[in-house]
C-alpha positions as CSV (number, residue, x, y, z in Angstrom):
1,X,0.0,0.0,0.0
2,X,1.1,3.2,0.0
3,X,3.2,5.1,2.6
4,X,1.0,7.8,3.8
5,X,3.7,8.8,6.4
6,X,7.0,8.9,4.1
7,X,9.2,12.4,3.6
8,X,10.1,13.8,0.6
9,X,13.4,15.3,0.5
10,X,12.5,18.3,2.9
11,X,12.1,16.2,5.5
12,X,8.0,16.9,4.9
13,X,4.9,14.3,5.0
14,X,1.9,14.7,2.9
15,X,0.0,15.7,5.9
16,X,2.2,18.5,7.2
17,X,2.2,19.5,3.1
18,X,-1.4,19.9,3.6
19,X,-1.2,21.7,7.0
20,X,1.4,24.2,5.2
21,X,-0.5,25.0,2.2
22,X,-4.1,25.1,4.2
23,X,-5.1,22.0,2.2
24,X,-8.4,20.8,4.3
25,X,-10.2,18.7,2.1
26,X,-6.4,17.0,1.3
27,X,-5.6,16.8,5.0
28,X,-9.0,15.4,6.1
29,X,-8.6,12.4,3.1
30,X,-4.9,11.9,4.3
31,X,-6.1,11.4,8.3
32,X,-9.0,9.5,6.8
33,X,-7.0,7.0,5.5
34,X,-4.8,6.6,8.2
35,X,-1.8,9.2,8.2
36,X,-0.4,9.9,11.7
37,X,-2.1,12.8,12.6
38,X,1.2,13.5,15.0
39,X,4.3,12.7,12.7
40,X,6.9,15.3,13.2
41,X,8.4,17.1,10.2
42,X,12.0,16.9,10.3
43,X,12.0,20.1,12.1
44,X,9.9,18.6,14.7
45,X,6.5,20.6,14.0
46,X,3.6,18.2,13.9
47,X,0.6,19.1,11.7
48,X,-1.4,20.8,14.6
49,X,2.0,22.7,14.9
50,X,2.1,23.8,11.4
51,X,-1.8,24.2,10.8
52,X,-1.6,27.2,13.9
53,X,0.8,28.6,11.9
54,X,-1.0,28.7,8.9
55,X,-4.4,29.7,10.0
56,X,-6.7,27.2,8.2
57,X,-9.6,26.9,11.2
58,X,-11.1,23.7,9.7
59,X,-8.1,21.8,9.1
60,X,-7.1,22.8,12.7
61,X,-10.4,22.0,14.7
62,X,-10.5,18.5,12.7
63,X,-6.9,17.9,13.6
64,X,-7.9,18.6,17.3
65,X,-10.9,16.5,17.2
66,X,-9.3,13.3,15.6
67,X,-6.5,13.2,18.2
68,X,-3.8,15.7,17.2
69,X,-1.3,16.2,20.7
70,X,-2.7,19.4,22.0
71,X,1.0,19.9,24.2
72,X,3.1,19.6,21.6
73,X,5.8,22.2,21.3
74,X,7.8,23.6,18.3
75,X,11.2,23.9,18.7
76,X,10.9,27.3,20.9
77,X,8.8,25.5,23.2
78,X,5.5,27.1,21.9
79,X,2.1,25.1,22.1
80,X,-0.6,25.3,19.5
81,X,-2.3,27.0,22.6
82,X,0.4,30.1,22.8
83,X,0.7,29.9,18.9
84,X,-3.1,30.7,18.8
85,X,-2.9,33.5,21.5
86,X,0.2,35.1,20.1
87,X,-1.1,35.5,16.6
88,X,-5.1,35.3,15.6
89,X,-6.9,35.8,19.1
90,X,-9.3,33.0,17.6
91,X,-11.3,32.0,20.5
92,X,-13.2,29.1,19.0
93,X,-10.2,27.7,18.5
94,X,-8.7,28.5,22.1
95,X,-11.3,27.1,24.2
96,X,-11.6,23.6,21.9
97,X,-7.7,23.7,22.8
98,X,-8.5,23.7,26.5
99,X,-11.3,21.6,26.2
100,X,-9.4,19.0,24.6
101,X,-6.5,19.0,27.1
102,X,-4.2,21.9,26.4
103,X,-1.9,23.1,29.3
104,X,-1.8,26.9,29.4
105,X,0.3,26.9,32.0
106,X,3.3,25.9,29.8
107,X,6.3,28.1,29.2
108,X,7.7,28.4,25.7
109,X,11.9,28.7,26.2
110,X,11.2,32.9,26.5
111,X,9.3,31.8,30.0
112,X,6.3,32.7,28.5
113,X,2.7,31.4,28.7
114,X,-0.6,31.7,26.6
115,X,-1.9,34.5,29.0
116,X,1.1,36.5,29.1
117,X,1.5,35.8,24.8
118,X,-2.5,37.5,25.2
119,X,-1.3,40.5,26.7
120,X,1.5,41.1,24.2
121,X,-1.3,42.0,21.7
122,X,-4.6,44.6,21.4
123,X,-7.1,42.2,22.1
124,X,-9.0,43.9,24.8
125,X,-12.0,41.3,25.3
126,X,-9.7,38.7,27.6
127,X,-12.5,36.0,28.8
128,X,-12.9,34.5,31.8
129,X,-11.5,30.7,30.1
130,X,-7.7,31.2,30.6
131,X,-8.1,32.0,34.7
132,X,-10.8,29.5,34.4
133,X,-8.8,26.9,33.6
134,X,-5.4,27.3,35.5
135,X,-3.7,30.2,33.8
136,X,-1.7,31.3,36.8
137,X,-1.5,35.0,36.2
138,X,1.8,35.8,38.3
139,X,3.6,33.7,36.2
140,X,6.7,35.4,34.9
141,X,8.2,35.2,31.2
142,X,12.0,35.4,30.8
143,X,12.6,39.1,31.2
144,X,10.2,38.8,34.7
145,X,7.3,40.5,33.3
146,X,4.1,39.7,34.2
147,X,0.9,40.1,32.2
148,X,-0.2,43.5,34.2
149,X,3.6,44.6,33.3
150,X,3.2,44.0,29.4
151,X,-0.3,45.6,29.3
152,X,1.1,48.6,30.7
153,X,4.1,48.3,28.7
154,X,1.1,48.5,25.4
155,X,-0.8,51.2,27.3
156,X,-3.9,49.0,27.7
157,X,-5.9,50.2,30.6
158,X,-8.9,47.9,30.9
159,X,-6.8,44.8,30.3
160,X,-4.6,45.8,33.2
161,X,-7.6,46.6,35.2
162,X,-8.9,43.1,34.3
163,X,-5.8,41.4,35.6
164,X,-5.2,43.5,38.9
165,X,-9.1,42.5,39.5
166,X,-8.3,38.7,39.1
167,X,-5.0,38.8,41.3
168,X,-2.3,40.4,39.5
169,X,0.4,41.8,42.7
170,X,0.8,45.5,41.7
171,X,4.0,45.1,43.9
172,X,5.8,42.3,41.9
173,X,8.9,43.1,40.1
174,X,10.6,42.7,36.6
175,X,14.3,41.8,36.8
176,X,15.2,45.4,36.6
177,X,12.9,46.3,39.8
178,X,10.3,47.9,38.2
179,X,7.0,47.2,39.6
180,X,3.9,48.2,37.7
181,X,3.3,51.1,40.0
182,X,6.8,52.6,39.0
183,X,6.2,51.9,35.8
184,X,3.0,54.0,35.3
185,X,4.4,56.6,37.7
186,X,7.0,57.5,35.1
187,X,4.3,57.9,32.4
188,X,1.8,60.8,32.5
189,X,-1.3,58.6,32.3
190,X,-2.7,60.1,35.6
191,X,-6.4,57.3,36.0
192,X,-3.8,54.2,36.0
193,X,-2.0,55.7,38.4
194,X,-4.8,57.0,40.9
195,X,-5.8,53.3,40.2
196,X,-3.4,51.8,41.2
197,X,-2.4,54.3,44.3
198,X,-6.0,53.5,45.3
199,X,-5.4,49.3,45.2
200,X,-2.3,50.4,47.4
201,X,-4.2,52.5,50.3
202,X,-7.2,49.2,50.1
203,X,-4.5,46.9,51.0
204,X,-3.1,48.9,53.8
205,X,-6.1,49.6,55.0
206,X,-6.9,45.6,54.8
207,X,-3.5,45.1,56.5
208,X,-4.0,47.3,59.3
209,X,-7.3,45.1,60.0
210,X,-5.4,42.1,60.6
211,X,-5.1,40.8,64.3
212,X,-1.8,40.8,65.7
213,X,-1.7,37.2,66.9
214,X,2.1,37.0,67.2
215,X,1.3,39.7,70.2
216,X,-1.8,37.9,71.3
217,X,0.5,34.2,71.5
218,X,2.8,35.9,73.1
219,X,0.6,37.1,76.3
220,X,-1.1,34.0,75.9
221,X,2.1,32.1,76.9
222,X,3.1,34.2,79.2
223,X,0.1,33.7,81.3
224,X,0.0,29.9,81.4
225,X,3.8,30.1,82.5
């Protein structure tokens, strides 16, 4: 019969052929007929790989659905997952990632995950899926910015907003020391930063509540001495 999974001289399949040039109705036949729907290329992309790349949502969602490994990496560590949310903001596509088993709470080698890959870019309608599912939003990429650091970094005011409301530290540090509040404080964007002075005096205020209990312990154990 004939070798569905063979490479040509490019180190290429049929499938991942299909995957590269958007082929669906050639990629579908191919799986159909019993190509390995996760043969590497010889660069190591597999067709779910290559078909985020390529933006071809049918071929993609059928790849998913037939058994495609949703955790696969490329060779910079990126999932279809962060592939999606660093380039076409596709949320069909997102959510029947994380339905069908993708992590995104992997790092690509840059230390960075789907939700911080999110921030890099304008989309200001994050959902609710990515916390929903795990995303741990102090999670730091390489250069030790979080997601509330990027979104200031691309001015975006409600997605920062979004992130400080779902438990982003307005404290936490980038390797150079620059915490979001310093950050904003050297621009002259005056509503982030009364924002963000205002999360400051609310957890002061919530800090000051707390009962003293080393004190109280101590007294405690000095009376039953």
């Amino acid at each position: 019969g004939i070798d569905l999974d063979g490479f040509d001289n490019d180190g290429k399949t049929a499938l991942t052929i299909a995957c590269e040039k958007g082929d669906e109705k050639l990629g579908i036949k191919l799986i159909e007929h019993g190509a390995n729907i996760n043969q590497p290329n010889k660069y190591g992309d597999t067709p779910i790989i290559i078909a985020s790349k390529n933006f071809n949502e049918k071929l993609f969602l059928y790849l998913i659905e037939h058994g495609a490994e949703v955790n696969i990496t490329d060779k910079c560590g990126n999932t279809p997952l962060i592939i999606e949310c660093q380039n076409t903001y596709r949320f069909t596509i997102i959510e029947t990632l994380i339905k069908y088993g993708a992590d995104p709470n992997i790092k690509n080698i840059y230390g960075s995950t789907a939700l911080i890959e999110l921030c890099k870019g304008t989309y200001e309608n994050i959902d609710n899926f990515l916390f929903n599912n795990g995303e741990q939003i102090y999670k730091q990429d390489s250069n030790g910015y979080f997601g509330s650091l990027i979104c200031w970094d691309k001015r975006n005011e409600r997605m920062i907003r979004y992130l400080v409301e779902h438990g982003a530290d307005i404290d936490a540090c980038d390797n150079d020391g620059n915490t979001t509040i310093k950050i904003a404080e050297n621009t002259n964007k005056k509503n982030i930063v009364n924002y963000f002075m205002k999360i400051q005096r609310e957890k002061k205020k919530k800090e000051k509540k707390k009962p003293k209990w080393n004190f109280f312990f101590i007294n405690i154990k000095k009376k039953l001495s």
